[in-house]
N, C-alpha and C positions, 0 to 999 in steps of 0.2 A: 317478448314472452318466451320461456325458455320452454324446450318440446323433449320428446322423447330424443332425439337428436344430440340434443345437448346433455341430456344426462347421459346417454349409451357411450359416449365420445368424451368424455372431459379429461378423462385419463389419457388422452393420446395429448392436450393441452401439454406442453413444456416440453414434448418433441416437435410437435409442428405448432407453428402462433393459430391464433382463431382464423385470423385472415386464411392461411394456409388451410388449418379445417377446413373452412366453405369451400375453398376451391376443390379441393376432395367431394365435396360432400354436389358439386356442380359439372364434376366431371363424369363423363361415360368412356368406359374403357370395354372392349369386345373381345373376350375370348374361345376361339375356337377349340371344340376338344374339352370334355371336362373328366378325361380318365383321372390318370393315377397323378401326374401334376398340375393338370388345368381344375381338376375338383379342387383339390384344397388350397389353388390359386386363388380360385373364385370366392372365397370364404375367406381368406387373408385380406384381400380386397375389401368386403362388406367386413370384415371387421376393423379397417384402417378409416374406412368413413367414407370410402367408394357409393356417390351417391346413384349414378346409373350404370347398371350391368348390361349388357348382350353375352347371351351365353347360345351357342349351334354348337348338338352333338349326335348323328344319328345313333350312335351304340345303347346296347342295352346293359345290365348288369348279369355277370355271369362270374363262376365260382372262382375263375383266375383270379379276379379283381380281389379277392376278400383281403390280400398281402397287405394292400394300400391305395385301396381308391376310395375316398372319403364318400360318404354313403351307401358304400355294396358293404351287404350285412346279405343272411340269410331271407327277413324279413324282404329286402328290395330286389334278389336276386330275378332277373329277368323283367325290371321296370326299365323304364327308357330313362338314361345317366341325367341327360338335362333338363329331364321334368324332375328328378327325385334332389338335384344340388340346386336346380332355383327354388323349389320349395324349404329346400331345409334354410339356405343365405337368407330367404325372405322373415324367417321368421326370427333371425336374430338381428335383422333391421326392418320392419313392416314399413317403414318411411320411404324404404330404396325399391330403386325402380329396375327392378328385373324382369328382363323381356328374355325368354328363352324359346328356342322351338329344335326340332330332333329332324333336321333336313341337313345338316348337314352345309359342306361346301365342294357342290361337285362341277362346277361352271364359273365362268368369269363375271357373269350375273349372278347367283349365289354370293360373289366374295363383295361384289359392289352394294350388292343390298346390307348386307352383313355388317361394312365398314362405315354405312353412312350415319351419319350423325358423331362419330365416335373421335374420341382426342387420341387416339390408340388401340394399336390392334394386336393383341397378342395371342400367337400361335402355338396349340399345345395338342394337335391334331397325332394321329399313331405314327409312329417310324413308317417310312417310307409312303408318306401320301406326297410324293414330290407335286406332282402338275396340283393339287392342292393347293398347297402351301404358296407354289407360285403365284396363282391364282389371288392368294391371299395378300402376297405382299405388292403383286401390280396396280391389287385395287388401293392399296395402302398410299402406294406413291402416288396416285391418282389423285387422291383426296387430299396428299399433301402433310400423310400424320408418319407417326413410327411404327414399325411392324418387328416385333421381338417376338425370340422365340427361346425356350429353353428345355434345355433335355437333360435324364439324369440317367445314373450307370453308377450301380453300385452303391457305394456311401460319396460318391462325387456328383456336379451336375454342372453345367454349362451355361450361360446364358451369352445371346450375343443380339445386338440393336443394328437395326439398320433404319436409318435416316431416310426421307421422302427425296433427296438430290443427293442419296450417296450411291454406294455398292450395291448392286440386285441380288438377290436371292439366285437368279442364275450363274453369276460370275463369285458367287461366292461358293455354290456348287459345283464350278468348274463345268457347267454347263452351256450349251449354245444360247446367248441372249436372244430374246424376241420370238422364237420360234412359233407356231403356233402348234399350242399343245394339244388338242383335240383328237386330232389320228392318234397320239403317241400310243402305245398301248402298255409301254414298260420303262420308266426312265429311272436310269443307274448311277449312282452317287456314291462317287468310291468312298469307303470305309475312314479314309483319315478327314475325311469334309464332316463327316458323322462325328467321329469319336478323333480328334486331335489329340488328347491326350490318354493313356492307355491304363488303365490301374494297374498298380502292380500286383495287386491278391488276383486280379482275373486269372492269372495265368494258370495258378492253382487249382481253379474250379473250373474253368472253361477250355475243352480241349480243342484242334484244329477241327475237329468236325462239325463239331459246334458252332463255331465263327464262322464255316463257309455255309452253313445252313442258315443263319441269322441272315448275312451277307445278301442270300438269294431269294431272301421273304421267305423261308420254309419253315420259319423257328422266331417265336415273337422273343424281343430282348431282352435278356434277363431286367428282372429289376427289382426291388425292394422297398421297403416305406421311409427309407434312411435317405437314400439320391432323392426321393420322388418330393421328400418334404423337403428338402434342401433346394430343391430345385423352383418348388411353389415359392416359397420365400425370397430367392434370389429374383425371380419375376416378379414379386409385387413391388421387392425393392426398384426395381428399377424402374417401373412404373410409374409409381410416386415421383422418384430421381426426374422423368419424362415431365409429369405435369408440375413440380416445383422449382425444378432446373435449381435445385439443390447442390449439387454438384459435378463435374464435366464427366457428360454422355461417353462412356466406352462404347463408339462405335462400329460395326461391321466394316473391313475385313479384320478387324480386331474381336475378341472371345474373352468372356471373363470365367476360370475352370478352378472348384473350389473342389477338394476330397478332404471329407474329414477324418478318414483312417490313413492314411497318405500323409496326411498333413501338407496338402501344397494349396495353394495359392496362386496360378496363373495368369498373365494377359497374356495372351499369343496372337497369333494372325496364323489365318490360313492359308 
């Protein structure tokens, strides 16, 4: 019997086979963070035929967001981000199963509850929530799935995968593996583990004061709706890539870095 399902999705038919469809349509993929690129991640998602979401964000909407974070309007300004992006995904697939809640990931328990059930875990939490993120990808490897994470700058954006028996999020941060994170109160990630590759219009607009204020959390990263859509997209792609095994996994310590005013096309390693 053919459902809402099948009409909303036919048109993706002759990029992915049907088979391929269901499996989308059977997977749960968990993204933390639904600002400026995890919002309109989660919406590429549920429009690719993503049939269960996990979405954790504690932030609210507020007037910064308006540049590009898919549902901060005036109307939402000061709603909680992950009630206002599962409501909107839900309704352009009422079939999918979107489980969101506004807690956050601030514990090693938080990131385990977060990851269970899930075929993937994708990280799209603010610059600089290190012990986070860690947090996110230890439970990842735990569980035995992928923990991706992508970032954008500019009209460019990054995406980079790390495997459940490859490289940690610590050793790709040039970080002490295993530590326990809990005392820490401040952990520092130098600047090229962030941004590997550097635009070249930055220079122009961004001066040295600038960069060591960003550098020391004092100054949120610039960014725009040009990197941030580029960067959604480069996450869903790969996502998909994750559960079709479509084609070979660019893995961490490897980075895939696209700018479309640049014009580059990167694989690098860190």
């Amino acid at each position: 019997m053919r459902t809402l399902y099948h009409d909303s999705f036919e048109r993706n038919i002759g990029i992915f086979t049907k088979e391929e469809q269901e499996l989308l349509r059977n997977s749960t993929v968990a993204v933390a963070g639904v600002g400026g690129v995890g919002g309109m991640l989660v919406e590429r998602l549920v429009r690719l035929g993503i049939g269960n979401i996990k979405i954790t964000d504690p932030g609210t909407f507020e007037k910064s967001n308006f540049n590009r974070q898919l549902g901060s309007s005036v109307r939402t300004n000061g709603l909680q981000k992950a009630e206002v992006v599962g409501e909107m995904v839900q309704d352009i697939n009422p079939e999918a199963k979107i489980v969101y809640d506004i807690n956050g990931i601030t514990n090693q328990q938080d990131a385990a509850r977060f990851v269970a059930g899930a075929d993937l875990v994708l990280d799209e939490m603010d610059y600089g929530a290190w012990k986070e993120s860690i947090y996110l990808q230890r439970a990842a490897r735990k569980q035995g799935i992928y923990y991706c994470f992508a970032g954008a700058i500019g009209f460019g954006a990054l995406v980079a995968n790390f495997e459940p028996n490859g490289i940690t999020l610590e050793e790709y941060n040039g970080l002490e593996a295993d530590q326990n994170l809990e005392p820490l109160q401040n952990i520092v990630v130098a600047i090229e583990k962030v941004l590997p590759v550097y635009p070249s219009y930055i220079n122009t607009a961004m001066d040295n004061q600038m960069l060591q204020e960003i550098i020391a959390g004092l100054r949120p990263v610039p960014t725009c709706a040009i990197g941030v859509g580029l960067a959604s997209m480069m996450a869903a792609s790969t996502a998909v890539n994750i559960i079709l095994r479509r084609k070979e996994i660019i893995k961490a310590p490897q980075y895939v870095y696209l700018d479309l005013l640049d014009q580059l096309t990167i694989i690098g390693t860190v």
